[in-house]
C-alpha positions as CSV (number, residue, x, y, z in Angstrom):
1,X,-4.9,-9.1,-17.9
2,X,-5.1,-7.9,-14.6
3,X,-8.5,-6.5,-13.8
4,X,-9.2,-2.7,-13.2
5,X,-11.4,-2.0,-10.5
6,X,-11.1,1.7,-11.0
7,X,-14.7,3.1,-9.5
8,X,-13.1,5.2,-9.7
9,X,-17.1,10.1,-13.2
10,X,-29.1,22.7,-20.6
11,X,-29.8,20.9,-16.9
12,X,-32.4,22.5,-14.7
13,X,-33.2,21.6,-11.1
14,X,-35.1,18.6,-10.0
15,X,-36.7,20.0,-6.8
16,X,-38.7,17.5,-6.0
17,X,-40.0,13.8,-7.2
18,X,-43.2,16.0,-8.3
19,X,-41.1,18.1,-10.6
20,X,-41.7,15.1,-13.2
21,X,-45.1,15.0,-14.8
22,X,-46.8,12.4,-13.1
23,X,-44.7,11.1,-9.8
24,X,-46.8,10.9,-7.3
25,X,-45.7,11.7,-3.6
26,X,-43.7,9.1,-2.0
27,X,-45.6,6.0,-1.2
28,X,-47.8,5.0,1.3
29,X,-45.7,3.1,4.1
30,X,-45.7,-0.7,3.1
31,X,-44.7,-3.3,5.6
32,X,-41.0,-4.2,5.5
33,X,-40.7,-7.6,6.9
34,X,-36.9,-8.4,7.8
35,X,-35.6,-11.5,8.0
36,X,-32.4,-13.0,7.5
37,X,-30.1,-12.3,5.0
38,X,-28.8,-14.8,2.4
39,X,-25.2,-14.0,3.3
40,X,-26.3,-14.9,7.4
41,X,-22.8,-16.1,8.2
42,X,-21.1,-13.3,6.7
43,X,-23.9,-10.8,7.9
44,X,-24.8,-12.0,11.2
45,X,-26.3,-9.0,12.4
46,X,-27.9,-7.9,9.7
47,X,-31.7,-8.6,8.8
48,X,-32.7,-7.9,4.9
49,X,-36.1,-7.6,3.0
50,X,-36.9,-6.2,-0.4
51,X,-39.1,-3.4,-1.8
52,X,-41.2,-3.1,-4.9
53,X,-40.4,0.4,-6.7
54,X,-41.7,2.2,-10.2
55,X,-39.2,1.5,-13.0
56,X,-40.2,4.9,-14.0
57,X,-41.7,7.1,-11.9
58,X,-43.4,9.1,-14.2
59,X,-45.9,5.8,-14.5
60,X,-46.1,4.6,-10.3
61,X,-48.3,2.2,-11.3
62,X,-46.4,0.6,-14.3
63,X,-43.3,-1.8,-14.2
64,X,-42.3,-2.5,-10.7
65,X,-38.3,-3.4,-10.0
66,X,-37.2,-5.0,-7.0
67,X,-34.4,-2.8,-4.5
68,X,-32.9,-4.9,-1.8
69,X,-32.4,-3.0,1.8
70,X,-31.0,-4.3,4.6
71,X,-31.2,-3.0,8.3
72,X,-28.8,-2.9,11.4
73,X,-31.2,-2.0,14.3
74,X,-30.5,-0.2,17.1
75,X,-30.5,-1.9,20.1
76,X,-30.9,1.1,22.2
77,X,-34.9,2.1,21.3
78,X,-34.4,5.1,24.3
79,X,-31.5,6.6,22.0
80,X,-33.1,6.0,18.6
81,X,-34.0,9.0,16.6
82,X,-34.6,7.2,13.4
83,X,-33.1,5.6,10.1
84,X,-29.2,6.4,8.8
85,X,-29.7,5.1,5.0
86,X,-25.8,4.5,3.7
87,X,-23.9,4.4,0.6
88,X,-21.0,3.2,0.0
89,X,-20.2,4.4,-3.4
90,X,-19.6,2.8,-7.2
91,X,-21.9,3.3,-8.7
92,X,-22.0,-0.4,-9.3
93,X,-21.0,-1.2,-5.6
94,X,-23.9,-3.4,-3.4
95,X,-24.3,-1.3,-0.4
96,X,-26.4,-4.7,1.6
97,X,-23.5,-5.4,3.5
98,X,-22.7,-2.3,4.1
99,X,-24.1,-1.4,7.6
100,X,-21.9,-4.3,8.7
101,X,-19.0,-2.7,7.1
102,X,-19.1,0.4,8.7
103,X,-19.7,-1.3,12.1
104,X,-16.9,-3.6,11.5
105,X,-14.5,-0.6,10.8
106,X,-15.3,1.6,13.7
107,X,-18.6,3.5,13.3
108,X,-19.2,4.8,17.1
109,X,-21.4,2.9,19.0
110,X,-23.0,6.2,19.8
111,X,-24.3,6.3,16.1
112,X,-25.1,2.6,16.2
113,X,-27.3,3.4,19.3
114,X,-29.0,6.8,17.5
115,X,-30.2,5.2,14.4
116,X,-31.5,2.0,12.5
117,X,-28.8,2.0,9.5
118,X,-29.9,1.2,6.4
119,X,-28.0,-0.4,3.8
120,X,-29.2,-1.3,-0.1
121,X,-28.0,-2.6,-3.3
122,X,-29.1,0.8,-6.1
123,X,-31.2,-0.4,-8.7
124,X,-29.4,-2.4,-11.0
125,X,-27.2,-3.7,-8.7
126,X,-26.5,-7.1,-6.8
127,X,-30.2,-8.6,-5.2
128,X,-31.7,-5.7,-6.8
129,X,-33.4,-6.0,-10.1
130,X,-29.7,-6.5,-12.0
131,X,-28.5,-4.6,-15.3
132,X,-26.1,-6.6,-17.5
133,X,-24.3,-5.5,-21.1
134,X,-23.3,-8.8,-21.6
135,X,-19.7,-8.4,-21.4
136,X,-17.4,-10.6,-22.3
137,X,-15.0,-12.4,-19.9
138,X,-12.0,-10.3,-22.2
139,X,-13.9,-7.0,-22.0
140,X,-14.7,-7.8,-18.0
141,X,-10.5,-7.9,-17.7
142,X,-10.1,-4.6,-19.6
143,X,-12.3,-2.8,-16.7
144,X,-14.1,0.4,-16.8
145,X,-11.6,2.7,-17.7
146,X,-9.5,3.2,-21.1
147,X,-6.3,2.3,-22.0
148,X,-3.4,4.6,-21.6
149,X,-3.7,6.9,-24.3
150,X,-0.3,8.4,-26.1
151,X,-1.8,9.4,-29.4
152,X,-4.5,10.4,-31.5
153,X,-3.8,7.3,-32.7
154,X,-4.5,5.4,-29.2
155,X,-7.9,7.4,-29.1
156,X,-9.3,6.6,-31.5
157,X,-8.5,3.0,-31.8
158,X,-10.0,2.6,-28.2
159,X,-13.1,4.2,-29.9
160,X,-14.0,0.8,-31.8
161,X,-14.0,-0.6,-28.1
162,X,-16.2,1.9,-26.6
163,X,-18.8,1.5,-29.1
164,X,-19.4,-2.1,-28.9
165,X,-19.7,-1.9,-25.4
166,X,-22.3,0.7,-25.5
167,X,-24.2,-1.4,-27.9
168,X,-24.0,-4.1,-26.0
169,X,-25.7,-2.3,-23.4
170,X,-28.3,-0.7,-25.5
171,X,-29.1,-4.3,-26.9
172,X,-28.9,-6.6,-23.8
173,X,-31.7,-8.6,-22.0
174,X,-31.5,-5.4,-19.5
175,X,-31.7,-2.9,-22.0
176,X,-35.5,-1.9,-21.0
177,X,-34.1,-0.2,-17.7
178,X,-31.0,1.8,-19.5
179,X,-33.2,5.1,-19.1
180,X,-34.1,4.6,-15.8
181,X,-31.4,3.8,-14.2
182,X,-30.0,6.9,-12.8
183,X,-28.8,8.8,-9.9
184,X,-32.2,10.9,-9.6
185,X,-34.2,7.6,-9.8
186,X,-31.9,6.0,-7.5
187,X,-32.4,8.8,-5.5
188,X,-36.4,8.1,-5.8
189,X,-35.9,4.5,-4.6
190,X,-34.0,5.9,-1.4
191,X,-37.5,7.6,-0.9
192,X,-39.2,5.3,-1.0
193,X,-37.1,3.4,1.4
194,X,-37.9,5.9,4.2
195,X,-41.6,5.4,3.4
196,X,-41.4,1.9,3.5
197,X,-40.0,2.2,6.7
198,X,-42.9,4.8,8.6
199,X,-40.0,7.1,8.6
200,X,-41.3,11.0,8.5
201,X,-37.2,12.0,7.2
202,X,-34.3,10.0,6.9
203,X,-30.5,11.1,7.9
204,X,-27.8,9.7,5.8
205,X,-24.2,8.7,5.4
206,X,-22.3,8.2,1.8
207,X,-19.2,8.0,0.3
208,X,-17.6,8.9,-2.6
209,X,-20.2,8.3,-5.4
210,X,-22.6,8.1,-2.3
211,X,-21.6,11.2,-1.5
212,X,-22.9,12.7,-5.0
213,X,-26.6,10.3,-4.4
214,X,-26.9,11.9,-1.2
215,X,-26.3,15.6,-2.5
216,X,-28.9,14.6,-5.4
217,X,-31.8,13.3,-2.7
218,X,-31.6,16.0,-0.2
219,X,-31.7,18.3,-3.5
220,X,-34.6,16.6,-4.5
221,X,-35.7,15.8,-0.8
222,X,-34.7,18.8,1.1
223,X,-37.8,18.6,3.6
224,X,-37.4,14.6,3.9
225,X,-33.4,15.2,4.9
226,X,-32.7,15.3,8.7
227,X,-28.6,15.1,9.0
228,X,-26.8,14.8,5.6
229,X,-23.0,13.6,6.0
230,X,-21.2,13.6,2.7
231,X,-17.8,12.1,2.8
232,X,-15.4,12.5,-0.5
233,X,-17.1,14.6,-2.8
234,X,-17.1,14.9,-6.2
235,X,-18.2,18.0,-8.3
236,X,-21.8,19.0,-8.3
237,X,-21.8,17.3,-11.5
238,X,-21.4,13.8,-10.0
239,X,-19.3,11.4,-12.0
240,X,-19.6,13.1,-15.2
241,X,-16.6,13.7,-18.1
242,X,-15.4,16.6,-15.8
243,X,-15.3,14.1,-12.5
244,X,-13.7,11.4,-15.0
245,X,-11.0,13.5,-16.0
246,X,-10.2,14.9,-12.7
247,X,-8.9,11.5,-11.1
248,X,-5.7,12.2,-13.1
249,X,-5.4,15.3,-10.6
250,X,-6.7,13.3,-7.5
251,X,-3.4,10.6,-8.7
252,X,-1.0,13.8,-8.7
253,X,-2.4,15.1,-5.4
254,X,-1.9,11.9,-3.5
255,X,1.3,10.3,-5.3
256,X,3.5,12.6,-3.1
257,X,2.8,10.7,0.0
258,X,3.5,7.1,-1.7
259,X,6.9,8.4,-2.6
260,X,8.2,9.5,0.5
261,X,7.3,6.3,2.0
262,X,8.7,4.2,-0.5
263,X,11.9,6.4,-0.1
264,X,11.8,5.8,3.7
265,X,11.9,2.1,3.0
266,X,15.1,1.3,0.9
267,X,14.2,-2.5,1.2
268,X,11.8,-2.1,-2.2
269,X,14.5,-0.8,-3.8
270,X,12.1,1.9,-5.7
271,X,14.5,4.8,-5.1
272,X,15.8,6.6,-1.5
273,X,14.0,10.2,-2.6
274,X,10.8,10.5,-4.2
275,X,11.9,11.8,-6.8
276,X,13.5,8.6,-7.5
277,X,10.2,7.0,-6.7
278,X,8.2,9.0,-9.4
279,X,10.8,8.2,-11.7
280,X,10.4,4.5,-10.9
281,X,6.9,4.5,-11.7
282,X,7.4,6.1,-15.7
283,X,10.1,3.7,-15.8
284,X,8.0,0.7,-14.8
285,X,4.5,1.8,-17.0
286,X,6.9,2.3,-20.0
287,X,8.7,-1.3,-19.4
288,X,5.5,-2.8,-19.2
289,X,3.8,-1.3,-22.0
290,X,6.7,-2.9,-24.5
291,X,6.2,-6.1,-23.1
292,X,3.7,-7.0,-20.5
293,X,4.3,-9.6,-17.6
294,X,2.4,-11.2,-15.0
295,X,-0.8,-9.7,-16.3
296,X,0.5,-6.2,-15.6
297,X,0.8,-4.0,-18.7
298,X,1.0,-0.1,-18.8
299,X,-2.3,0.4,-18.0
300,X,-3.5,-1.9,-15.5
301,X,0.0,-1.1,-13.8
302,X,-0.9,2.8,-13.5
303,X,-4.2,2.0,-12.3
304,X,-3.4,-1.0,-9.9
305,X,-1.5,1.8,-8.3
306,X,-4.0,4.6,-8.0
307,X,-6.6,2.1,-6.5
308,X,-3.8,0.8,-3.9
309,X,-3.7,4.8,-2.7
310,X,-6.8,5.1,-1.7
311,X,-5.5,4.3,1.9
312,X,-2.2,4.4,3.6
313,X,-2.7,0.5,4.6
314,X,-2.4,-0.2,1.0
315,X,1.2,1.4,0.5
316,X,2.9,-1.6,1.5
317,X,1.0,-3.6,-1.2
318,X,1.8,-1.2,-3.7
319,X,5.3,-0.9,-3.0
320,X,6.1,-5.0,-2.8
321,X,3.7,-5.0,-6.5
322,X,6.4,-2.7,-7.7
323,X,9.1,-4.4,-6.6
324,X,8.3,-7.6,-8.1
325,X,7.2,-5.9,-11.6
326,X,10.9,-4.5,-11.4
327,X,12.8,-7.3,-10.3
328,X,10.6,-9.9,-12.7
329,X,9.1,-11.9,-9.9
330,X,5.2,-12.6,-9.4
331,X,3.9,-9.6,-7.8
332,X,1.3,-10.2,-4.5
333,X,-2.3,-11.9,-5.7
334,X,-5.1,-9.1,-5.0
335,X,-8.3,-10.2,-4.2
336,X,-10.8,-10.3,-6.8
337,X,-13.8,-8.2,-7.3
338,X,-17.3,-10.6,-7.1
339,X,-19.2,-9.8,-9.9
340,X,-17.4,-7.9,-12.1
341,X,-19.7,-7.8,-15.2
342,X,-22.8,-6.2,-13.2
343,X,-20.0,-3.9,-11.5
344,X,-19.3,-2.6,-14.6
345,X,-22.8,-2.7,-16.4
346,X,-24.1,-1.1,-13.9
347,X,-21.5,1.9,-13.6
348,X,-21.9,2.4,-17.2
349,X,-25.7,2.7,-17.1
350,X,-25.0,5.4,-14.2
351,X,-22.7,7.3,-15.1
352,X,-23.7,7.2,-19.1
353,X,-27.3,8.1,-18.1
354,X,-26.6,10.4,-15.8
355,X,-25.6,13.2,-18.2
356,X,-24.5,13.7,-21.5
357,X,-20.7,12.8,-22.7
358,X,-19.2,14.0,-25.4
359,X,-20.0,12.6,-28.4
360,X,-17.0,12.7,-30.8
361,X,-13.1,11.6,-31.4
362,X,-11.8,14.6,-31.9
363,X,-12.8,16.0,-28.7
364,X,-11.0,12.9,-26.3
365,X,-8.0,13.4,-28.5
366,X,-7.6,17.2,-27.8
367,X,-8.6,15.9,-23.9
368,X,-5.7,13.1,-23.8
369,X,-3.4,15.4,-25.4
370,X,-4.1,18.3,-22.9
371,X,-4.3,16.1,-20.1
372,X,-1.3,13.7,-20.8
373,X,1.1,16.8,-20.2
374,X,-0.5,18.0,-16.9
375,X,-1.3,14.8,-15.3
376,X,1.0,12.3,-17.2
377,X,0.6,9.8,-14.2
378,X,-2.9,8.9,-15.2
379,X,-4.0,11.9,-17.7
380,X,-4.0,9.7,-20.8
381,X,-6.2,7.2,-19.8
382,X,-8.9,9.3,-17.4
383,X,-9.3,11.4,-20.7
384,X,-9.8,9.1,-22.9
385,X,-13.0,7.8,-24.6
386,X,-15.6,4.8,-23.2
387,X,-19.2,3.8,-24.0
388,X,-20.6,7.1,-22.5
389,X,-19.7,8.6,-26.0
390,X,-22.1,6.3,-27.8
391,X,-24.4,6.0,-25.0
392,X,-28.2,5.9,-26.4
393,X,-29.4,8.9,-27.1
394,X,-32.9,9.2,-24.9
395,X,-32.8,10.9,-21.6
396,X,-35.4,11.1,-19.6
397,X,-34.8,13.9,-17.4
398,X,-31.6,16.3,-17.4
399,X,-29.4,15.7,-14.3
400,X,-29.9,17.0,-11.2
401,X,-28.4,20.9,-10.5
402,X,-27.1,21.2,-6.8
403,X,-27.7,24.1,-5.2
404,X,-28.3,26.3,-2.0
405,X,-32.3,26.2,-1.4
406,X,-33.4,23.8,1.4
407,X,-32.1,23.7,5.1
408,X,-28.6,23.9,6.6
409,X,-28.2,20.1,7.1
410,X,-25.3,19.2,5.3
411,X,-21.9,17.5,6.5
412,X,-19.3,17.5,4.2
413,X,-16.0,15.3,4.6
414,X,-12.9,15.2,2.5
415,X,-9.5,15.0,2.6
416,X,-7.1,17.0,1.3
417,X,-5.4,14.6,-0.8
418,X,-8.1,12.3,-2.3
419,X,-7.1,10.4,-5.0
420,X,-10.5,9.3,-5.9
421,X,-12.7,12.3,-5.2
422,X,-9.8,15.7,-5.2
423,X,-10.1,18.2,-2.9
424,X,-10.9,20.8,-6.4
425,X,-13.9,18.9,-6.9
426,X,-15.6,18.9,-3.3
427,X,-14.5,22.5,-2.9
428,X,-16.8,23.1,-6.1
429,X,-19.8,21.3,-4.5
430,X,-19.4,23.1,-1.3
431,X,-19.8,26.4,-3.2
432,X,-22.9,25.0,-5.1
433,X,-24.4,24.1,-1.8
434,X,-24.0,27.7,-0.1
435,X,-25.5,28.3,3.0
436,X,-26.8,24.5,3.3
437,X,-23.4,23.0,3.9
438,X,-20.2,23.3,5.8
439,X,-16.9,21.1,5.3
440,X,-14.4,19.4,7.4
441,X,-11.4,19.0,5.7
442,X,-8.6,16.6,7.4
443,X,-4.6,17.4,6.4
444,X,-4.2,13.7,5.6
445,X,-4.3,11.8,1.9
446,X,-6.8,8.3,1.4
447,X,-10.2,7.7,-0.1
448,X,-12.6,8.1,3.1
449,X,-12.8,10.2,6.0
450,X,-15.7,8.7,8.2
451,X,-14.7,6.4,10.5
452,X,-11.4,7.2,10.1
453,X,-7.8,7.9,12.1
454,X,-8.5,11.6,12.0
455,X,-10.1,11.8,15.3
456,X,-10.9,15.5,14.5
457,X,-12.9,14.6,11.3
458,X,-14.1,11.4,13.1
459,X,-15.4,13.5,16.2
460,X,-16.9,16.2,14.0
461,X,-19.2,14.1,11.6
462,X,-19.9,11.6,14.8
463,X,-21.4,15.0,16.9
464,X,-23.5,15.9,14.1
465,X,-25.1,12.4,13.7
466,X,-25.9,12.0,17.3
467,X,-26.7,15.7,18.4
468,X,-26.8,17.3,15.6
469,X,-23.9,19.3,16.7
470,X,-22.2,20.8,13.3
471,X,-19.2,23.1,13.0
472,X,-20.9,26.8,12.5
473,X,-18.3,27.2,9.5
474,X,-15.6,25.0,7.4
475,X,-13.1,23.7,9.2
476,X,-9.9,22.2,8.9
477,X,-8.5,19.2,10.7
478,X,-4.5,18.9,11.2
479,X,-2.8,15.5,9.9
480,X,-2.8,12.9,13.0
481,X,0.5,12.1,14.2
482,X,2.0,9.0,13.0
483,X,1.3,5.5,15.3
């Protein structure tokens, strides 16, 4: 089957890494000794090392995990002001490469210049200490996300799935780090990072999930934050059931502009309005639900194309996928995802840990069957029930509440028409922050604002990272005209 990639999920505040009994202050600055990095010729300019953190940091001293970091350095030592620590989302997704990333797709030289940027695979990911469930190859192809649910009936068989994949988790080789490996803790590591590094705060840059891990540190951190840049929010809840569900929205919100430009170009033969275009797509999930082809069935088919939104340079792909599903040819090959099972291992032990799911049938049913009718692109499948629901039961901590006390240093980016990350959701963490945040919102649709073609957006998040320069209030950023 064709693989889903979809990363696409009582608490009280967790002010600081003291707030748990026991954590010590951040650690005393070790020596970071960079070197190359294992992946040299795809990361030529990137130098790597490793740091020894707590499993738990309620016990500093006890089980130590390995985090690996990575570092593009500033060749400008005049300009430097310090570290830019970076995200790139998931959770599940290395972030070691990801300084070269950024670089690669336009971050300013300007920025480049201003900080040291810092990259890292989370704990549980990648070259850090890995987490595993032991999935099968079969399960790996089913992905992270449930079936297309049209029944009760649907729900609950999916329920038999879900719970021997939590198992499977609870019972791995990896199993001793389930409890601990969590946003706040991840949030920790990133701590301890800056420590490592002789760094007195650290300024940071994340993205979609990263986005949620940066709102968590500087929540935890708020004296260790310099300039906080946010780009495609979630809720303040993270990726939790209410995030999860709400990707059924983001798929509405966005699916507007894929079908005026598969109207604009009769040669896929999808349909010459969009609302021949929207038809097109029940037509071709219900087809291939009856009788899957090419690895495509009703599910993976709905998801390939949410994923394939997430920028305006995938449109094309979708469209010629589409065509071939309808026309019974062999649709494009997509590249596949390195690594899938720790991918997926790892996303579960985030998300699953994070907070608490719910924990019965019934409750996804009435979900799918609310959900199906307002958001019938996507609705009966982001509402439908996975491990979370039989996720261990131990917690260590609640989840982290965002909120408004610590300084005014936070840059928020989004778009208005996120399929991954909705506009409803970042709107809801803009009011949690209050008076700490403002938001830039650009008229255009994609996962990712920063760097970007909005040079509005762009300019704004690139003046606050090199002079601090931040719009006094929210903004809004008109669509770019087309090139």
């Amino acid at each position: 089957m064709h693989r889903i990639l979809s990363l696409a999920l009582a608490a009280t505040a967790v002010a600081a890494a003291t707030a748990m009994p026991g954590v010590s202050e951040a650690a005393t600055p070790d020596t970071v000794r960079w070197g190359p990095c294992s992946e040299k010729a795809a990361l030529p300019r990137l130098e790597c090392s490793t740091l020894e953190v707590p499993l738990d940091y309620r016990d500093p001293d006890g089980r130590q995990i390995e985090i690996a970091i990575s570092r593009l350095a500033s060749k400008e030592p005049s300009q430097r002001r310090g570290v830019l620590l970076t995200n790139p989302g998931g959770p599940g997704i290395a972030g070691l490469g990801y300084p070269a990333v950024l670089a690669g797709s336009g971050l300013p030289q300007e920025v480049q210049d201003s900080y040291d940027v810092i990259g890292f695979d989370p704990r549980g990911v990648g070259r850090s200490t890995p987490v595993t469930c032991d999935l099968t190859p079969e399960q790996q192809s089913r992905g992270n996300v449930a079936p297309y649910a049209h029944t009760a009936a649907d729900v609950a068989r999916e329920a038999g799935n879900a719970r021997i994949v939590a198992e499977q988790c609870a019972t791995s080789r990896t199993a001793w780090m389930l409890p601990y490996t969590t946003t706040a803790n991840i949030a920790r590591d990133m701590d301890r990072i800056r420590a490592a590094l002789g760094e007195p705060t650290l300024s940071y840059l994340g993205a979609s999930y990263g986005s949620y891990l940066g709102a968590v540190y500087t929540t935890m951190f708020p004296k260790r934050s310099d300039r906080v840049v946010l780009d495609s929010n979630p809720g303040p809840g993270g990726y939790d059931v209410t995030a999860m569900r709400s990707l059924a929205r983001g798929m509405e919100d966005r699916f507007p502009d894929f079908a005026a430009f598969a109207a604009a170009h009769p040669e896929y033969g999808l349909g010459t309005t969009p609302e021949q275009v929207r038809a097109k797509f029940f037509d071709l999930a219900k087809r291939l639900e009856a009788k899957p082809v090419y690895g495509f069935d009703g599910t993976s088919f709905r998801w390939m194309t949410f994923e394939g939104l997430y920028s305006d340079a995938g449109m094309p792909l979708v469209a010629k996928t589409w065509q071939a599903l309808d026309t019974n040819q062999p649709p494009p090959p997509s590249a596949p995802f390195p690594n899938m099972e720790n991918l997926m291992s790892a996303r579960f032990s985030v998300i699953c840990g994070d907070d608490r799911w719910p924990e019965t049938v019934r409750e996804y049913q009435r979900n799918v069957a609310v959900d199906r009718l307002k958001y019938p692109m996507l609705g009966g499948s982001t509402a439908s029930i996975g491990p979370c629901a039989f996720w261990p039961d131990k917690r260590v901590e609640p989840p982290v509440r965002i909120g408004d006390r610590g300084p005014s240093n936070v840059l928020m980016a989004q778009n208005e028409r996120d399929p991954g990350t909705p506009l409803a959701g970042a709107q809801k963490l803009r009011r949690a922050f209050g008076k700490r945040a403002t938001m830039v919102t650009a008229d255009q649709g994609g996962h990712g604002v920063y760097p970007g073609p909005n040079a509005c957006a762009n300019d704004a998040v690139t003046a606050f990272l090199t002079a601090g320069q931040r719009p006094p209030q929210d903004s809004a950023c008109a669509a770019e005209p087309s090139k």
